[in-house]
Every structure is written in structure tokens, then in C-alpha cells.
N, C-alpha and C positions, 0 to 999 in steps of 0.2 A: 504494500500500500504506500504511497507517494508523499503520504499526508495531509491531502486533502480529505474535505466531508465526501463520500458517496452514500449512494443512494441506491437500493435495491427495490425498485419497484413490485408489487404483487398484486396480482389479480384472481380475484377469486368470486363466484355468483355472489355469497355474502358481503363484497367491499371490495375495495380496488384501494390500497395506500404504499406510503413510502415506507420502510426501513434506512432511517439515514444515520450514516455509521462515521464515526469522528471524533476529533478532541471538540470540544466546544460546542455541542450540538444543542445544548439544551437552549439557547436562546433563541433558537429556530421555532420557540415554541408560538414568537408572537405570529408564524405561517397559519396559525387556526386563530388567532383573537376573533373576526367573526363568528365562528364558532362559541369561543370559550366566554363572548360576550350576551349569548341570546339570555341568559338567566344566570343566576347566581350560580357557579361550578363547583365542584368537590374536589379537593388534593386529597387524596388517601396515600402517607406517605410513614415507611418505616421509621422507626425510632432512630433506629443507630446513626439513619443515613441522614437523618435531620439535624441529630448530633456534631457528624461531620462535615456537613456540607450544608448545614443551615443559610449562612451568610448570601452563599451561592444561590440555591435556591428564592431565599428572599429577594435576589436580586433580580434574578430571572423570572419573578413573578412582582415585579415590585412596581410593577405600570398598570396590573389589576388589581381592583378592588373589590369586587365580585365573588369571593371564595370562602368556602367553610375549611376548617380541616382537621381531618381524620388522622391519630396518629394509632398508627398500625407497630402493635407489641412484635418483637422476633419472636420465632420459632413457629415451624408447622402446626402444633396444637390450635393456635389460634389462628388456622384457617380450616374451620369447622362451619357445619352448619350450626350451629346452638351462636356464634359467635358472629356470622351472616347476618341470625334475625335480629342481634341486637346493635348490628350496620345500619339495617334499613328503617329502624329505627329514629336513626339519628339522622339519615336522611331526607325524611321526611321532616324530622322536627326542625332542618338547618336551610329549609325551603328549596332542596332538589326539587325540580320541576321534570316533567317532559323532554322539556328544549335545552336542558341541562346538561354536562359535557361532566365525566370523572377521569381524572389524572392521576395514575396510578405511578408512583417514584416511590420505585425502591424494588426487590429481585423478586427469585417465584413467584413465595409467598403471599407478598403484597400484589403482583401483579396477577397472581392466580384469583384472589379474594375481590378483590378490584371490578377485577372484570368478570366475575359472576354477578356482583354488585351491579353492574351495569344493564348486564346483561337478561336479569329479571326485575330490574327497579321499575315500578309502572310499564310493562313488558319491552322496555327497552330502552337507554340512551346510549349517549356517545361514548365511548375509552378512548382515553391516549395514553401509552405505555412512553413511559420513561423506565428503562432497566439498570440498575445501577449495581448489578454482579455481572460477572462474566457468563455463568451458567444462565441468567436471564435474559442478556444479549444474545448469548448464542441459542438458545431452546425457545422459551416459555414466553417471552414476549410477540414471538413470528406464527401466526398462523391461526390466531383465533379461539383456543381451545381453553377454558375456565372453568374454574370447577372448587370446591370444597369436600373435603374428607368426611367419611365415615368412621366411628372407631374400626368395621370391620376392616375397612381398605381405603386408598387414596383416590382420590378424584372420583368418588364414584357418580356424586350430585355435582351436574356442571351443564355447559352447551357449548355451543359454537358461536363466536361473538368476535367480530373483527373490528380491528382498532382503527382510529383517524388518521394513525403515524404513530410511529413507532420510533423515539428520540434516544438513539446507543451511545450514549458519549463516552468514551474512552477514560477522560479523566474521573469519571468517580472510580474507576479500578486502582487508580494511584494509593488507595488507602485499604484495598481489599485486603484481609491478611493472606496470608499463603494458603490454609486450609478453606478455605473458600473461593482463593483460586483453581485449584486443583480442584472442584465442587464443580466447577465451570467448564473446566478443561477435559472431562471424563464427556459432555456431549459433545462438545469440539471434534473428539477424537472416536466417537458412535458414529457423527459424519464421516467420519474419513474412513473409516472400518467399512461402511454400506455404500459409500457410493462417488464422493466427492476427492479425488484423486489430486487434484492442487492443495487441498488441504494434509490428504495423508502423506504430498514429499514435505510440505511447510514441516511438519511435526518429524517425518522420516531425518529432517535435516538439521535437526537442533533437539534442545535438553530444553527442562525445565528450567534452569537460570536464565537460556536465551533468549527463552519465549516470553518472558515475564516482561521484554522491552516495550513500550507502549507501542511502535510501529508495528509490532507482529503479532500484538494482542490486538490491535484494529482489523490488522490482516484476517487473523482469526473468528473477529466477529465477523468482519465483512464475505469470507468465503463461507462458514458454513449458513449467516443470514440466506446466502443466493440460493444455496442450497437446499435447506429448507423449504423456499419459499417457491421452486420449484417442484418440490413435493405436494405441498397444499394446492398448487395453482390447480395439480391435474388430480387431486383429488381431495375436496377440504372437507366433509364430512368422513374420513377415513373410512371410507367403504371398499376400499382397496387398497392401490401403493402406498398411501400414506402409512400404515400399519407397519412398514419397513422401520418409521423412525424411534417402534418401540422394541428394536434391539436392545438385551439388555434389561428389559425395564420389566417383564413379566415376573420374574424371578425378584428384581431391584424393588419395585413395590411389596413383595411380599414381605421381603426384609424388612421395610419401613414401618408395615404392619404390624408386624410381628414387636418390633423393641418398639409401637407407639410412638414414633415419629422421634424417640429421645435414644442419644449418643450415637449419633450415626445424618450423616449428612446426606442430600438426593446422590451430590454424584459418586458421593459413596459407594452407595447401596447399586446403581445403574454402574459403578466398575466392577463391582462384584457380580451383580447381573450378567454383563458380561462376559466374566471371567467363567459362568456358570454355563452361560450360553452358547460360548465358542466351546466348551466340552460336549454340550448337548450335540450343538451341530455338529461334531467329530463323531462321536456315538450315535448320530441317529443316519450315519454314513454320508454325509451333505458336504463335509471341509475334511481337508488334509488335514493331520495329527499336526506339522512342519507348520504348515500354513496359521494355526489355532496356538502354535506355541510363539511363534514373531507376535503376534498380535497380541498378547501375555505380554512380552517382555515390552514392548511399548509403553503397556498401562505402565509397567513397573520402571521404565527411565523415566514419566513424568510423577510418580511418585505415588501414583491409584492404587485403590486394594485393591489385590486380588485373591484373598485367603481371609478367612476371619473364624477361629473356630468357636462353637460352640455353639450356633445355631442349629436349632431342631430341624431337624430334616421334615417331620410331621407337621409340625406347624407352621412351616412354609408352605406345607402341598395344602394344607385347612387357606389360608391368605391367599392363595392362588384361585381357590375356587370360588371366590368372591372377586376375580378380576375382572373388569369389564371384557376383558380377550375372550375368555371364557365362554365357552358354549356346547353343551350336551353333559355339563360336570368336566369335561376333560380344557385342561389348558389350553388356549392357542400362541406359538411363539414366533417374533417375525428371526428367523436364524441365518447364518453365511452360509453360504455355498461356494465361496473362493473372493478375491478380492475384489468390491466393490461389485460384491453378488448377493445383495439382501435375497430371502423366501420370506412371504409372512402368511399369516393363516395355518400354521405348520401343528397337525394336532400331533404330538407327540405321548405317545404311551406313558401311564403314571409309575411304572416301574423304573422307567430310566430316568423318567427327572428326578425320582427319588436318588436313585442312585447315585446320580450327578451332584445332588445336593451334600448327600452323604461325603461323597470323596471329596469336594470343594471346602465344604464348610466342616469338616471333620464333626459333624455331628450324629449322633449316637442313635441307633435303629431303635 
């Protein structure tokens, strides 16, 4: 990347917006003041990030007057439904309207919450995602998808909900700690594993120190955003290829489930997925043994798990069958079949993902 802002457009029957990807991006936000002006708007914005980057944000908001704001606690627990009804709550009491616009600054979390928020407030208004992790740059802001947890599983109450624009600025990552980069980096590197080949030499060709530079952390957001959002264009209701992007994540969510969303981070849990997965697919005869072990050693030069023991093999397979993939009881997995070879819809037998689980997570039959 050159260092200028780009822009990855996407189209999709739900909306049609930019993803613009840069240092400095958030003042791009007075591009919607029409917008952000028909009524009073909503900032629903993380704590930490407001912490660090208050001043900034003030600033960048500092020519409206028009706004309530929501400050949104860390951690996945509090992106629940019990914690939604007492959102919309406030929305109503801070005179959200209609013609109302919600700005959602700050990562997943916030922007998962947000934009279900949105998404069923008086049956619908506006989102604009500001992403301010690397994991929410690269995944969770592109494509429309919101949603809130259940205790039994993640996202299981959500919709389809595309944003006005999508504002990736580069420098809130200047203050990301490292265990939340690598949080980031684990879907960066899901892209480049299923399908996106300029990003898999990016990562083929540098460590974790190098990549941490801001021009290759832009790079990064900026390839796998296109990528993505190539995915969505040609199917945004995941009724098909989209299901590729959850490499990883049928197994990763069940993890999440399973320890309650506590001591364990998304892209944790989606490296370990992974690392589950690309076993799957070697056993379920799809990917070379060779091919499944490079792709191991990757996670493990940017510093991702891929071993964790003591998770119950059983009550992964219980989390699993509350996934939305899920269908007839039996899992469905999107798995590799060689490089930048996603399968998805893959029903695979409960005996071998047991299995898998067992050898992976060294947990006890």
C-alpha cells in the first residue's frame, strides 16, 4: 500500500458502500453529514477506545451537535440479547428516530451489537462502522452480518444489515496491544489460507515484528477488505460461497461457547479452529498431510494457537450442534482442499471431528 486512503467498493442487493482503508480516515466521516444530520444520531462507542482516543474522536465529531452516546462495556458477554433490550431502551429514551443514523466505533463487539441495534430498531436504520481493531477491519465490519449471542452459542440472534461506509483507519491500531493484534491477524491469515493469494505471499514474506509496521497493517486490511467483499458481492445472504469465510470458525465458536466467551479471544478460538480444521480436512481425505502442516507452522510464526489442552472433546460436539452450520444434528464445515481451495457445506461424520478434537485439544474421551 503507497499510503494513501483506498477505497474498496461493494455491492451487494442489501446496499452498495465504500470500505475506505487509511491512516486518517475517520474525518471522512463529514462524507454522510446529510445523513448523520436528518435527526438526532447515536455513537455507540467502546470504553477502552474512548479512553484512548477520546480527544480524536471529539474532534472528529466536534462540528455535530446532534448525538446521544452509548458507551459500550469490553468483553463478549455484553453482547447479548438481555443487554440489546436494555440498548433499545435507551434509544428510544435519547430520541433515535426513523431517519436516525448509528455509529458504531470500536471492534466486533461493538460493531456486532451496533449493528443488530440498527438493524431491528423500529425495523431498521442506518450503520456506519468505524473498526478500531485489526480483527474488525479485517472481518466483522465488511459484509453486513450482526448479530448477538446466546449462552448456548455465538451469533445465533442477528441479520443481514449493510452499513453506509465503513471508516478502517489504520491509526487506532497504533495503540492495539499485541494480543489483540494477533486477534486480528488469525482472519487476515483465514483469507489467505481460502483464497486470497497476494495476501498469503504478504504474510509468506514477513514475521510478526514486520507486519506490525503500519504500511502492511493497511496493506492487510486493505487486501483481505477486497476480498471479502468479493465474497459477499456474489453471495450476501451466505447461501452459498460465502460459507467459505467460516473456515475455522465451526469448531472456533464452539470453543467460545464452551469457556463463555471468558479467557480466550475470537481469533483465538478461529486459530484453533483452524488448526482443528486443517486436521479435519487431512482426515476427511480433502488436503495433503504437507500441505495442512505449512499452514500450522504459519499460525505459529505469527504467534496463533494452535494447541490448547484440556478442552472436552464432548462438549464441543454439544456447542457444535447449536451452530447455525448445523443441519440434520450433524455439523456442517467450510474445509481446504489445497491452496486457496475452500469446500463448504462439508457434513462430516461425528466420529472424526471427535476425534480431531481429541488429538488437537488433548482432551479426555
Amino acid at each position: 500500500m503507497d499510503g494513501a486512503v483506498k477505497r474498496v467498493p461493494v455491492k451487494t442487493p442489501g446496499g452498495a458502500y465504500d470500505v475506505v482503508v487509511g491512516t486518517g480516515t475517520l474525518p471522512l466521516i463529514a462524507e454522510k453529514r446529510d445523513m448523520l444530520e436528518r435527526d438526532t444520531f447515536a455513537l455507540v462507542v467502546n470504553e477502552t477506545v474512548l479512553g484512548l482516543h477520546g480527544d480524536f474522536i471529539r474532534r472528529c465529531f466536534g462540528g455535530f451537535r446532534n448525538f446521544q452516546s452509548y458507551v459500550m462495556p469490553d468483553g463478549e458477554e455484553h453482547k447479548s440479547y438481555r443487554h440489546a433490550e436494555q440498548a433499545f431502551d435507551w434509544l428510544l429514551e435519547s430520541g433515535i428516530s426513523r431517519r436516525s443514523t448509528i455509529v458504531a466505533i470500536g471492534g466486533g463487539v461493538t460493531g456486532d451489537f451496533a449493528g443488530y441495534l440498527a438493524a431491528l430498531y423500529m425495523r431498521g436504520v442506518s450503520i456506519i462502522h468505524v473498526p478500531t481493531t485489526l480483527l474488525a477491519m479485517v472481518d466483522s465490519s465488511v459484509g453486513g452480518k450482526v448479530a448477538v449471542n446466546l449462552s448456548a452459542g455465538k451469533n445465533i440472534v442477528g441479520a443481514f444489515h449493510q452499513p453506509e461506509i465503513v471508516l478502517a483507519d489504520v491509526d487506532f491500531l497504533r495503540t492495539l496491544p499485541d494480543n489483540e493484534l494477533r486477534n486480528g491477524l488469525a482472519e487476515a491469515v483465514k483469507h489467505a489460507f481460502i483464497g486470497e493469494e497476494s495476501l498469503y505471499a504478504l504474510f509468506d514474506a514477513n514475521d510478526y515484528d514486520s507486519i506490525k509496521s503500519p504500511e502492511i497493517l493497511a496493506e492487510v486490511v486493505y487486501l483481505s477488505a477486497r476480498f471479502k467483499s468479493s465474497i459477499v458481492e456474489r453471495d450476501e445472504r451466505e447461501g452459498g460461497v460465502r460459507a467459505i469465510l467460516n473456515f475455522g470458525h465451526t469448531v472456533g465458536h464452539a470453543i467460545e461457547s464452551l469457556l463463555e466467551y471468558r479467557g480466550i479471544s475470537h481469533g483465538e478460538a478461529v486459530s484453533l479452529g483452524m488448526a482443528a480444521e486443517l486436521e479435519l480436512s487431512v482426515r476427511a481425505g480433502l488436503l495433503d498431510g504437507a500441505h495442512a502442516g505449512r499452514c500450522v507452522r504459519l499460525l505459529e510464526r505469527y504467534g496463533l494457537c494452535t494447541r490448547r489442552e484440556g478442552l472436552d472433546a464432548d462438549g464441543l460436539m454439544r456447542h457444535m450442534k447449536f451452530d447455525k452450520k448445523t443441519s440434520g444434528g450433524t455439523a456442517h464445515f467450510a474445509l481446504l482442499s489445497g491452496t486457496g481451495e475452500p469446500v463448504y457445506d462439508r457434513a462430516v461424520p461425528d466420529d472424526l471431528v471427535r476425534g480431531v478434537l481429541i488429538d488437537v485439544f488433548a482432551a479426555g474421551g
